[in-house]
mmCIF file of the C-alpha atoms, coordinates in Angstrom:
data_MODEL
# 
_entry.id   MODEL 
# 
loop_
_atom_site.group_PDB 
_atom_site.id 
_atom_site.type_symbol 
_atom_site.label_atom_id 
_atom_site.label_alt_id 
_atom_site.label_comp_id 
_atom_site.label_asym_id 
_atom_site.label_entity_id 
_atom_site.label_seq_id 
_atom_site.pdbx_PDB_ins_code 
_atom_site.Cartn_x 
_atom_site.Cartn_y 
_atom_site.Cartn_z 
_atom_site.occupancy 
_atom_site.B_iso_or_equiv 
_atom_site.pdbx_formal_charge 
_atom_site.auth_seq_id 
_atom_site.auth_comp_id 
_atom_site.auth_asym_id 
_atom_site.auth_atom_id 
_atom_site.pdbx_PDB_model_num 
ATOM 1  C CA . UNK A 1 1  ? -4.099  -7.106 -15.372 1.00 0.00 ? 1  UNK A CA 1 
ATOM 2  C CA . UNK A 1 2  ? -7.524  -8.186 -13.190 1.00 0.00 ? 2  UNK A CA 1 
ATOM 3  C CA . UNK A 1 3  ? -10.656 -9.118 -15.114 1.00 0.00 ? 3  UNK A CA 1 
ATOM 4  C CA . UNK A 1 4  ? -12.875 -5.932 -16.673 1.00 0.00 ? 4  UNK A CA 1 
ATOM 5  C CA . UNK A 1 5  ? -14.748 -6.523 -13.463 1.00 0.00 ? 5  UNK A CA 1 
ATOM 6  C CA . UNK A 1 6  ? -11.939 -6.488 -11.020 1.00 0.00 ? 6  UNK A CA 1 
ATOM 7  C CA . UNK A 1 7  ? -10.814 -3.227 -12.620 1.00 0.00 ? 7  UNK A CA 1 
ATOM 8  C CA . UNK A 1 8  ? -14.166 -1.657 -12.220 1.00 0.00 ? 8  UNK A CA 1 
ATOM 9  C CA . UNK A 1 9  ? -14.081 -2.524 -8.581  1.00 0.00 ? 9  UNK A CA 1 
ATOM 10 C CA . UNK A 1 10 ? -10.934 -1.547 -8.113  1.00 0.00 ? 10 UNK A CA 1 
ATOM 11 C CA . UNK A 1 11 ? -11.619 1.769  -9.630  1.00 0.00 ? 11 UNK A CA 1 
ATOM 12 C CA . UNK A 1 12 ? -15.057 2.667  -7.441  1.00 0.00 ? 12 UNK A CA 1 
ATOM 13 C CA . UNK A 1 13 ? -12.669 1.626  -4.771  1.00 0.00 ? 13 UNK A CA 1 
ATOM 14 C CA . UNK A 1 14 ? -10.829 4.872  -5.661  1.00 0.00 ? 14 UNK A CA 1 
ATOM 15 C CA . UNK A 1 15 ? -13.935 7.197  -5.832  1.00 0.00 ? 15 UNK A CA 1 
ATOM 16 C CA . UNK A 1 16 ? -15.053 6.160  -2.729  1.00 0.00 ? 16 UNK A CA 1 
ATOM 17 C CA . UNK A 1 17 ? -15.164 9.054  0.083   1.00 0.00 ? 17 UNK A CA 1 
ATOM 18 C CA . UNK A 1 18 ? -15.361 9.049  3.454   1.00 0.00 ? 18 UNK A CA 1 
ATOM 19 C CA . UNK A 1 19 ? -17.364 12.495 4.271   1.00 0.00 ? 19 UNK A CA 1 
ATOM 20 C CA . UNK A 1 20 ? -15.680 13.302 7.409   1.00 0.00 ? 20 UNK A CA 1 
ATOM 21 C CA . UNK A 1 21 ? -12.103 12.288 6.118   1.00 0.00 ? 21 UNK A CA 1 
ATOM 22 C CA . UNK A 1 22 ? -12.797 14.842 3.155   1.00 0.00 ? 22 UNK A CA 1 
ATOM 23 C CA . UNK A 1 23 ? -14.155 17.244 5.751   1.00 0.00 ? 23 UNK A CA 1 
ATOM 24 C CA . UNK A 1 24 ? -11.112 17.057 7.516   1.00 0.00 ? 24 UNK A CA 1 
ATOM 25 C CA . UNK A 1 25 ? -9.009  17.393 4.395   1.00 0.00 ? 25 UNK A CA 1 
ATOM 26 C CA . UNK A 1 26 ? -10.861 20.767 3.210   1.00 0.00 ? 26 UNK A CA 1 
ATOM 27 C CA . UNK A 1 27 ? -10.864 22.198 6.531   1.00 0.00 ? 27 UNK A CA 1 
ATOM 28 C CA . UNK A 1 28 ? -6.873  21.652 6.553   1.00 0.00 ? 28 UNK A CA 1 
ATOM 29 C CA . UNK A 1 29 ? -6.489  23.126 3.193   1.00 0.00 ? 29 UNK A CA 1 
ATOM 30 C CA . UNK A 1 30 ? -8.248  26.046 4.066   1.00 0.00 ? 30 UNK A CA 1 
ATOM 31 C CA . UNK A 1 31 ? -5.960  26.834 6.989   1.00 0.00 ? 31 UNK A CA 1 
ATOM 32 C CA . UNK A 1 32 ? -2.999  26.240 4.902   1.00 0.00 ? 32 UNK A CA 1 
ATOM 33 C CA . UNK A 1 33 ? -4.568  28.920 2.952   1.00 0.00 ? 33 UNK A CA 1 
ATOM 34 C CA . UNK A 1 34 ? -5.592  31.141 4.980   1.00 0.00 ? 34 UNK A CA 1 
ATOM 35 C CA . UNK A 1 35 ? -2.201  31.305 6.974   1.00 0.00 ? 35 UNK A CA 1 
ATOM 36 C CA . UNK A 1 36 ? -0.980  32.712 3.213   1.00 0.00 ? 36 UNK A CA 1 
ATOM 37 C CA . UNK A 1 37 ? -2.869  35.295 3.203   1.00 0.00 ? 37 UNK A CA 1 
ATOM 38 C CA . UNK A 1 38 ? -1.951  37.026 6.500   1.00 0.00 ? 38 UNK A CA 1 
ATOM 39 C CA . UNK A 1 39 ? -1.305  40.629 5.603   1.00 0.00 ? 39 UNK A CA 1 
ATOM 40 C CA . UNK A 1 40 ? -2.999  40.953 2.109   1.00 0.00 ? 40 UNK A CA 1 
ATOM 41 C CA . UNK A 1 41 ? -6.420  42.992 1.229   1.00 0.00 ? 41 UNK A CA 1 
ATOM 42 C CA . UNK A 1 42 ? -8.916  41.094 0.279   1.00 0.00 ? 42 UNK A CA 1 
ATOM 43 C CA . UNK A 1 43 ? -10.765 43.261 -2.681  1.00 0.00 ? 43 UNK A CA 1 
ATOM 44 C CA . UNK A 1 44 ? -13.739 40.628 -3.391  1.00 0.00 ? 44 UNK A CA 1 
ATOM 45 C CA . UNK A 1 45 ? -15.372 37.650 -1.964  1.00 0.00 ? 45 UNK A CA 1 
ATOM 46 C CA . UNK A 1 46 ? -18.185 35.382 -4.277  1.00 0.00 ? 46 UNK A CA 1 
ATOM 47 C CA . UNK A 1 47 ? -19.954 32.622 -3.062  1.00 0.00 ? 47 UNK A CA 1 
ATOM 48 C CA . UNK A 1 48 ? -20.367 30.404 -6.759  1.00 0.00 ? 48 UNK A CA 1 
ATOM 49 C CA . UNK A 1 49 ? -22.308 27.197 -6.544  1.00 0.00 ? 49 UNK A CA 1 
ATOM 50 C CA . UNK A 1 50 ? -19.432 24.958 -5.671  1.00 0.00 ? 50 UNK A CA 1 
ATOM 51 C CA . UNK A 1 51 ? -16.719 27.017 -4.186  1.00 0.00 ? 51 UNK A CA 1 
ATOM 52 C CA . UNK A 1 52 ? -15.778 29.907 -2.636  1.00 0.00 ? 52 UNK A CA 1 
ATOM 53 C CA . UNK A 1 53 ? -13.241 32.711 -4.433  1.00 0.00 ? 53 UNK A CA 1 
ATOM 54 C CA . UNK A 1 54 ? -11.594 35.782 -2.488  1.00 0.00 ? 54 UNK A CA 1 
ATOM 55 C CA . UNK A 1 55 ? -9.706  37.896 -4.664  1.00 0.00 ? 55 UNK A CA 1 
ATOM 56 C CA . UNK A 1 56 ? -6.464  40.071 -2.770  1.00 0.00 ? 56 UNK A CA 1 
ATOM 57 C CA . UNK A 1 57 ? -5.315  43.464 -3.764  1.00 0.00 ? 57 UNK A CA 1 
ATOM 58 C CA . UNK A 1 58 ? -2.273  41.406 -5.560  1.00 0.00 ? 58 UNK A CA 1 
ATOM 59 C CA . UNK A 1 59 ? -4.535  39.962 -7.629  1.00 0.00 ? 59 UNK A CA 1 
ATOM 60 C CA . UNK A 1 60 ? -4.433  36.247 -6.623  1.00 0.00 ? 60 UNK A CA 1 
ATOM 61 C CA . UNK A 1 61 ? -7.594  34.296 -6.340  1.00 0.00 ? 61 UNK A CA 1 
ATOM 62 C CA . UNK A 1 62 ? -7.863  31.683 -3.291  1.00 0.00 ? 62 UNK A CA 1 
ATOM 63 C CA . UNK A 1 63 ? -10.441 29.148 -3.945  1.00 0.00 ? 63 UNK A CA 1 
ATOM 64 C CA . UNK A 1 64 ? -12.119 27.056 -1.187  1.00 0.00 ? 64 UNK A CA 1 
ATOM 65 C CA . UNK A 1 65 ? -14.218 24.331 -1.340  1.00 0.00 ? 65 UNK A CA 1 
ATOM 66 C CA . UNK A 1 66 ? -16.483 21.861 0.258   1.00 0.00 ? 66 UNK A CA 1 
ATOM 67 C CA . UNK A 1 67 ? -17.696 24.447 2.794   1.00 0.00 ? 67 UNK A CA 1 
ATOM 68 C CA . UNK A 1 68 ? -21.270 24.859 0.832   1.00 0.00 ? 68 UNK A CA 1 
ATOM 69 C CA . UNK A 1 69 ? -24.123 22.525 1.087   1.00 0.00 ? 69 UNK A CA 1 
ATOM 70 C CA . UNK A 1 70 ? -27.822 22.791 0.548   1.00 0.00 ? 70 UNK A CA 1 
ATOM 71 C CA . UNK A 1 71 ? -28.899 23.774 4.204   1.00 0.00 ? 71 UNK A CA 1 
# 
């Protein structure tokens, strides 16, 4: 085990994200998603502060993220 320092770099080495590799990510999960819900009724769609939650006749919720932003 690495110094209390080491550790603390090593652990903002974890947190670090690259914007357009978690772009890519989100945009991937989405599809996955999406491709799920091929042939359900959606019954709701809300638009919360960090996330955005369609509801389907079946009553599953399908949460996506990182689509939101201040602009």
């Amino acid at each position: 085990m690495g110094t209390v320092n080491e550790r603390i770099d090593e652990l903002l080495h974890l947190i670090e994200v690259e914007p357009d590799a978690l772009r890519e990510a989100e945009f991937a999960q989405a599809a996955s998603i999406l491709e799920t819900m091929v042939g359900k009724t959606v019954t709701s769609a809300e638009i919360e502060d960090t996330r955005i939650v369609i509801t389907t006749a079946d009553g599953n919720k399908y949460f996506f993220y990182g689509f939101l932003g201040l602009d």
